[in-house]
N, C-alpha and C positions, 0 to 999 in steps of 0.2 A: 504494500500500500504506500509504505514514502517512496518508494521508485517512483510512483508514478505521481506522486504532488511534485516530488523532486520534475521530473520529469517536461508536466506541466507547467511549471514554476517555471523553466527555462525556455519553454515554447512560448512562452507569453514576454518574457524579457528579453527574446529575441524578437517578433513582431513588434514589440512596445519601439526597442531600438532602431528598427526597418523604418515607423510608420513616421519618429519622432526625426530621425536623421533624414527622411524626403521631404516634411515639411520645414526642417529645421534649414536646410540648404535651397531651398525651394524660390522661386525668380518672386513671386508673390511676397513670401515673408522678405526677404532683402526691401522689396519696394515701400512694405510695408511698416519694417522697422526704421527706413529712413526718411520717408515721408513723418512719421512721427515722432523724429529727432530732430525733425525739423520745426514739427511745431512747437515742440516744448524747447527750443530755443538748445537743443544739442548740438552745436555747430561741430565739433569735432568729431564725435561719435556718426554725425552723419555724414562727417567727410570719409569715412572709415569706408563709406559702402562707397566711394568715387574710382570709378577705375583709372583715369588719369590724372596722372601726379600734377600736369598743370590745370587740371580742369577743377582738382579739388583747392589749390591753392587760390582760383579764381575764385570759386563759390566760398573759401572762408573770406576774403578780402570784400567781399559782397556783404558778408554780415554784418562787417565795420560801419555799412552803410547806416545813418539813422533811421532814414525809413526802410531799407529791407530788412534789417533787423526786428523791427514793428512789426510788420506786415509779413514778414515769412511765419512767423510766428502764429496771426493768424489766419491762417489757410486751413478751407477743409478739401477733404478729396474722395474720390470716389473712382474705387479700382475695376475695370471692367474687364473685358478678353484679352487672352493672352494667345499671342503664339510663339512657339519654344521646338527648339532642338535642344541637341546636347552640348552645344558652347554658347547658344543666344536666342536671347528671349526678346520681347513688345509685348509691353501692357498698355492697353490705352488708362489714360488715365485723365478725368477731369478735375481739373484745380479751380475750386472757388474761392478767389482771390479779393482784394480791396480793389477797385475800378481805378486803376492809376489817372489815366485821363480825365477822369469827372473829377476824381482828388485833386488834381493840380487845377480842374478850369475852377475849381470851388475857392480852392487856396489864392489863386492871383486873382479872383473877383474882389475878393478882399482886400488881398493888397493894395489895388487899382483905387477902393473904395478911400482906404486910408491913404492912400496917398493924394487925392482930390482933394481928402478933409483937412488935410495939412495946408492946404490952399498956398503954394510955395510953388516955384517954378525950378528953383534949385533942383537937381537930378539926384535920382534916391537910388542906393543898391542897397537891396533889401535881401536877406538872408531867408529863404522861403523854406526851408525844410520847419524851420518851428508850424508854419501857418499849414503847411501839409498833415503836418502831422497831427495836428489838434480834429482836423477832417478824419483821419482814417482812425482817431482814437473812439469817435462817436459810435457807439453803438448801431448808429443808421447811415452809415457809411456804404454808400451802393458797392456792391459785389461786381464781378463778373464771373461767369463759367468758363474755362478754356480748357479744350478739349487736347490734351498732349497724347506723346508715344515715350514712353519711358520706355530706352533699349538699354539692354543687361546683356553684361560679357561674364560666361563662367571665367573665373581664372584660380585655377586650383579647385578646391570645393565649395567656394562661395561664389558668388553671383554680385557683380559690381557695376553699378550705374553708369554707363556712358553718357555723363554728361552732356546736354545736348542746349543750344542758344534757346528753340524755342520752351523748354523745359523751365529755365529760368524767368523768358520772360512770362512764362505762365503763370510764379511764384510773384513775381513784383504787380502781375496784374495789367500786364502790359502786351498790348496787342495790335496787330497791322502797322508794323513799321514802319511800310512805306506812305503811310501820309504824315510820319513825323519827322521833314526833313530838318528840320531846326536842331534837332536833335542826334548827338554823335554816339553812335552805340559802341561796346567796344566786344570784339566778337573771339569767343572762345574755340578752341580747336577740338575736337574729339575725335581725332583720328588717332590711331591705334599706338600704343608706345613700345618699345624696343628692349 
């Protein structure tokens, strides 16, 4: 009779190990544990799942930022299909982010507003990350949806984020590039490292 508890005992601590080591390595949990290092403000720990050494160093150097800092933070997400072999995966992934565009037309409304009220002709350079931020701090701070592709590189046993431009500007909440030409983006590489 303990043969066979014995027995069972170990047919189960082998399956428990199979099921716990597929989902533990799994392209899903990876996405998932770093999308949520992200919101809790884990920047290093989510750099962990970056597979290239400049892509992670660009997304911590991101963090420094005062508003992506804010605003990565909060972000919600919603994991949908994947497709995967055995070295690379694609989840779609939708990121509901703070509406960058409405934040900043809401924040220089403002500013334009006070700056009239000052009634001065003198030229004003005004530091506008405070007047954004106070915008994305409000609980009713317009959202947007953006629909991404998070791609995953196995390398080794884990499964590591190919950093990707539109990935991030999904996080800042930032969309359709090309009608902001006033604006100089700086673009990250994700091709493969050596």
């Amino acid at each position: 009779m303990k043969k066979i508890v014995v027995l069972f005992a170990i047919i189960i601590t082998i399956v428990g190990f199979i099921v716990w080591n597929g989902s533990f390595n799994s392209p899903q949990k990876s996405t998932n544990t770093f999308l949520k290092n992200i919101q809790k403000g884990n920047w290093k720990s989510a750099s962990s799942y970056i597979k290239n050494s400049d892509a992670k160093e660009y997304f911590l150097e991101e963090t420094q930022d005062k508003y992506n800092g804010f605003v990565f933070k909060k972000i919600k997400y919603e994991i949908g299909k994947i497709k995967k072999d055995d070295k690379q995966a694609s989840i779609s992934v939708k990121i509901i982010a703070i509406d960058k565009r409405k934040a900043q037309d809401i924040a220089f409304e403002k500013i334009r507003k006070e700056i009239l009220e000052k009634d001065s002709i003198e030229s004003h350079v005004v530091d506008t990350i405070p007047y954004v931020l106070k915008v994305v701090e409000s609980p009713s701070a317009e959202k947007v949806t953006l629909p991404v592709k998070i791609k995953l590189v196995k390398v080794g046993d884990e499964w590591k984020v190919d950093l990707t431009e539109d990935f991030m500007d999904a996080l800042t909440g930032t969309y359709d590039r090309r009608t902001d030409k006033h604006i100089e983006f700086e673009r990250i590489d994700s091709t493969d490292e050596k």
